[in-house]
N, C-alpha and C positions, 0 to 999 in steps of 0.2 A: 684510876689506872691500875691496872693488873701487871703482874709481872711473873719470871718463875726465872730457876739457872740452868742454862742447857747443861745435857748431860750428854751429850755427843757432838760432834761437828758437824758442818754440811752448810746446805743454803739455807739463807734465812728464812726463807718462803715454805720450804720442805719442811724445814725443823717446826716454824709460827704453826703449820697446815696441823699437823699430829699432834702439837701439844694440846691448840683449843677446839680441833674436829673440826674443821671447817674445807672448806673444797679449796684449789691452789688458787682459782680464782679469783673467792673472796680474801685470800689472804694478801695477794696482789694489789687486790686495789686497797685495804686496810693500810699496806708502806705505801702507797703511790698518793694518799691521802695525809702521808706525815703523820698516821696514828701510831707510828712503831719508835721506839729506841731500842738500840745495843749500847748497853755500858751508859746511859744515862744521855747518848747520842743521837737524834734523829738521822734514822739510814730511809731513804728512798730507793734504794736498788734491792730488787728478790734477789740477785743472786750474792748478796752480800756472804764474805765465808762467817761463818758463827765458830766458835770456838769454847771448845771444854769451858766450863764456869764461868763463860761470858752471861751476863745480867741483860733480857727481853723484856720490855715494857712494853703493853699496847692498850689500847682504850677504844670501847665498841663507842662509836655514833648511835643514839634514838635515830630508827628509822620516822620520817615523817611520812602521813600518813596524808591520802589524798583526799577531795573529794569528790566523789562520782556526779557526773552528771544523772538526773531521771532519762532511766531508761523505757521506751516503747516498742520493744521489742522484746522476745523469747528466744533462749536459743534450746536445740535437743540435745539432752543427755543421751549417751552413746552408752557410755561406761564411767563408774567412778569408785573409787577408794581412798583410804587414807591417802596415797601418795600421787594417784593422778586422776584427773578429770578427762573424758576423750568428749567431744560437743561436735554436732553436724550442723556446720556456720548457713548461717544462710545468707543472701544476697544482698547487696547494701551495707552489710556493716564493715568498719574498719576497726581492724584488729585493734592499733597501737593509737595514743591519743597524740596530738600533733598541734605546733600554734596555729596551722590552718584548719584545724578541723574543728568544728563547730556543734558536731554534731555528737551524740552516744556512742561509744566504742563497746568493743567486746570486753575491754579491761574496764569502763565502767559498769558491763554487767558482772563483774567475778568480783569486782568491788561489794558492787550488793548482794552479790551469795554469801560473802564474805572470806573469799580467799586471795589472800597476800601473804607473800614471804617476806617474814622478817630477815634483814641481814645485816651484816656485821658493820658494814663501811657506811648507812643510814642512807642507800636509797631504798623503795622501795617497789618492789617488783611482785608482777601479778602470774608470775610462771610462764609464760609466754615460752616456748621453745623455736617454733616455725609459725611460719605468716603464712597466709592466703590474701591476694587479690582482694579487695571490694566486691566484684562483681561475682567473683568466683565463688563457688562452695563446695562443700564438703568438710572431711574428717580436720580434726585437730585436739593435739593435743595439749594439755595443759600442765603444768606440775604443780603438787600441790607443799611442798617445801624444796628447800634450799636443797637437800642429799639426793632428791628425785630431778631437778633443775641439771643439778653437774652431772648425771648420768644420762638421762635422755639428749642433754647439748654433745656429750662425748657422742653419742648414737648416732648423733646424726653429723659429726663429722666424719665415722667410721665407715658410715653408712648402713649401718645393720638397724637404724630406723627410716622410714622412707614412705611413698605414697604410692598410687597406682588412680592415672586418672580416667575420666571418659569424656568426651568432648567431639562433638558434630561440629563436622565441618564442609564447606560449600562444595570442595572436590574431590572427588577419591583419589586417593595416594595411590601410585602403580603398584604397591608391595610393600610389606612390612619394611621397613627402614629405618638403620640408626644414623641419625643428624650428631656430626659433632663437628661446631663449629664455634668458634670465639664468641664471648656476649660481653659489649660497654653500653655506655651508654650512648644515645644517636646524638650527632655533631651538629643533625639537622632539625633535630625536634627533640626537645629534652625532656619532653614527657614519655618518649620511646625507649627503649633498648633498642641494640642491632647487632649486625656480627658484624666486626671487625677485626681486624687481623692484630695481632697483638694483644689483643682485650684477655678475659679471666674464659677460662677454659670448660666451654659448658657439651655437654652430650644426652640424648635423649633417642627414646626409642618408642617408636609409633606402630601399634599393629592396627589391621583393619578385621574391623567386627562384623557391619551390618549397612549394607546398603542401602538408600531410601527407594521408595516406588516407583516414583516418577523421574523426580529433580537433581538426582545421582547428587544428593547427599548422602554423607558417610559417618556412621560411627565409629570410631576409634577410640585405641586405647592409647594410655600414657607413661613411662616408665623413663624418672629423670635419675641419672648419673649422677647430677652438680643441682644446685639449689640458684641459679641465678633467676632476677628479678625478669617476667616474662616470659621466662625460657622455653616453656612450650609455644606459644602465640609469638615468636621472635621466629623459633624454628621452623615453623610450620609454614608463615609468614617466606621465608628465605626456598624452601617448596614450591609457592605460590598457592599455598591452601591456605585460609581462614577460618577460624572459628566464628561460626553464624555469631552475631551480635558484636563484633570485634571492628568496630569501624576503625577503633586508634591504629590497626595494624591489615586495614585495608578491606575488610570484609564490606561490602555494597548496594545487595541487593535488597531493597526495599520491599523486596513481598514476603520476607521474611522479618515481622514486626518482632523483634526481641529488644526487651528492654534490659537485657544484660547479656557477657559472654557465656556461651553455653559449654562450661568448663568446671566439673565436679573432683574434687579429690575424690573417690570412693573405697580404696580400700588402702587402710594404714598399718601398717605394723611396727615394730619396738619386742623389745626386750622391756619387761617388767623392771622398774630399780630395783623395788626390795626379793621381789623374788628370783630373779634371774629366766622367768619363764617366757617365753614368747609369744607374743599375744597378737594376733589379727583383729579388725572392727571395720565393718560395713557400714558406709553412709550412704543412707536411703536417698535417692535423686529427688528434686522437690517439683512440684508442680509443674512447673511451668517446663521444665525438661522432659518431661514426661509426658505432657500433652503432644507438643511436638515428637517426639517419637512415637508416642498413638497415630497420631496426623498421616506420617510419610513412609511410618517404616511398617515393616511385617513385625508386631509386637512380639510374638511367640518366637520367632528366628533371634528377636534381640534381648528375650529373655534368656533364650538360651547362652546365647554369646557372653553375658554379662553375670554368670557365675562365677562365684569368686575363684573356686578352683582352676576355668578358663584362663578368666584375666592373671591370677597370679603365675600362671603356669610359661608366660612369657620368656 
């Protein structure tokens, strides 16, 4: 056990955060773990007051260490450096590992690249900042230590990091529209979200890019205000539009064989942790989104549309 003597007052959390360099986070869950004393006293509250030549003990946990399942699958490098990973997910995989899941996650494959955060309170965490859908793909990003973890989480409560999606859907939206309506989870089916009145407060902004040939399908863009679970295929849903392949949320039509929702993050932005510079990154659409927009749409009209300078220009 470590110790040292404050030399100032304050919260214990504040004071713990500056002396070992650690984000307020991790220093939160170090007392909420009973690794802390004041005065030779086990304190579990952060905002405990610390005082002039009051005596801090604390004691880091060995993070335990997992193991990955074999993975069969690859994912794309986007961008990478000391401090962050950005990867263009592709379809099928599930981010986070789960006692139902059975299967290779994306945090088994960053296992076997071999990046993990050690942290101070002994769990141990694979940088994970934002989730993507199973079915869904595109951008994400990853962090690759703890200093770059507490900066891009603050980002993306502030919102000054965030996505921009694209996603075909069975009917055209009368006009650019922002959806803002409450998102819980459905009373009637609990593998669903829905809007409900009272629920957590979500907003979203849909333009229209690129009409199809024949079948008046539409490509559209995507731009979320709030992070909730579904929240474009919720909102779009409550429209009466569907994303082709989205049967959970009522999309039907059978001559459109998609074996997943045709729903892309494509372009991400953030703020750099270490450098403070702002960084954009482009995730290439995969296959199978691509074919179909060969298929229905005027290619050239939907390339054009799908410049990044376009879509971010929202």
């Amino acid at each position: 056990m470590s110790n040292f003597t404050a030399k100032e007052s304050g919260r214990l959390d504040k004071i713990l955060s500056i002396e070992i360099n650690q984000s307020r986070n991790q220093v939160n869950k170090l007392i909420c773990d009973e690794l802390v004393k004041v005065n030779n006293k086990i304190v579990v509250k952060s905002s405990h007051k610390i005082k002039i030549e009051d005596t801090i003990e604390y004691i880091f946990k060995e993070a335990i260490k997992k193991e990955a399942l074999d993975v069969d699958f690859d994912v794309e490098i986007l961008y990478e450096d000391d401090d962050i990973l950005v990867v263009n997910k592709p379809s099928g995989v599930i981010i986070h590992p789960a006692p139902s899941v059975k299967e290779p996650t994306l945090v088994d494959w960053l296992i076997k690249k071999g990046i993990s955060l050690s942290t101070i309170s002994g769990e141990e965490r694979h940088g994970i900042v934002h989730r993507i859908d199973k079915e869904t793909t595109g951008a994400l990003v990853v962090a690759k230590n703890n200093e770059a973890h507490q900066k891009l989480s603050e980002q993306l409560q502030d919102k000054s990091m965030g996505r921009y999606y694209l996603a075909i859907i069975d009917c055209p939206l009368k006009d650019d529209i922002v959806v803002d309506k409450p998102i819980g989870r459905s009373q009637a089916n609990r593998l669903k979200m829905a809007v409900l009145n009272g629920a957590k407060e979500a907003k979203s902004l849909f333009r229209k890019l690129s009409l199809s040939k024949i079948d008046k399908r539409e490509l559209i863009s995507a731009k979320l205000y709030t992070g909730r679970t579904h929240q474009i295929r919720v909102h779009l849903a409550s429209l009466g539009r569907h994303i082709i392949g989205d049967e959970l949320y009522g999309f039907s039509d059978k001559r459109d064989r998609n074996n997943r929702v045709q729903l892309h993050a494509y372009i991400l932005y953030l703020i750099h942790p270490s450098t403070g510079k702002k960084m954009q990154f482009v995730a290439p659409m995969f296959d199978d989104m691509i074919e179909l927009l060969n298929n229905k749409f005027d290619i050239d009209e939907v390339k054009k549309q799908i410049r990044p300078e376009n879509i971010v220009a929202i």
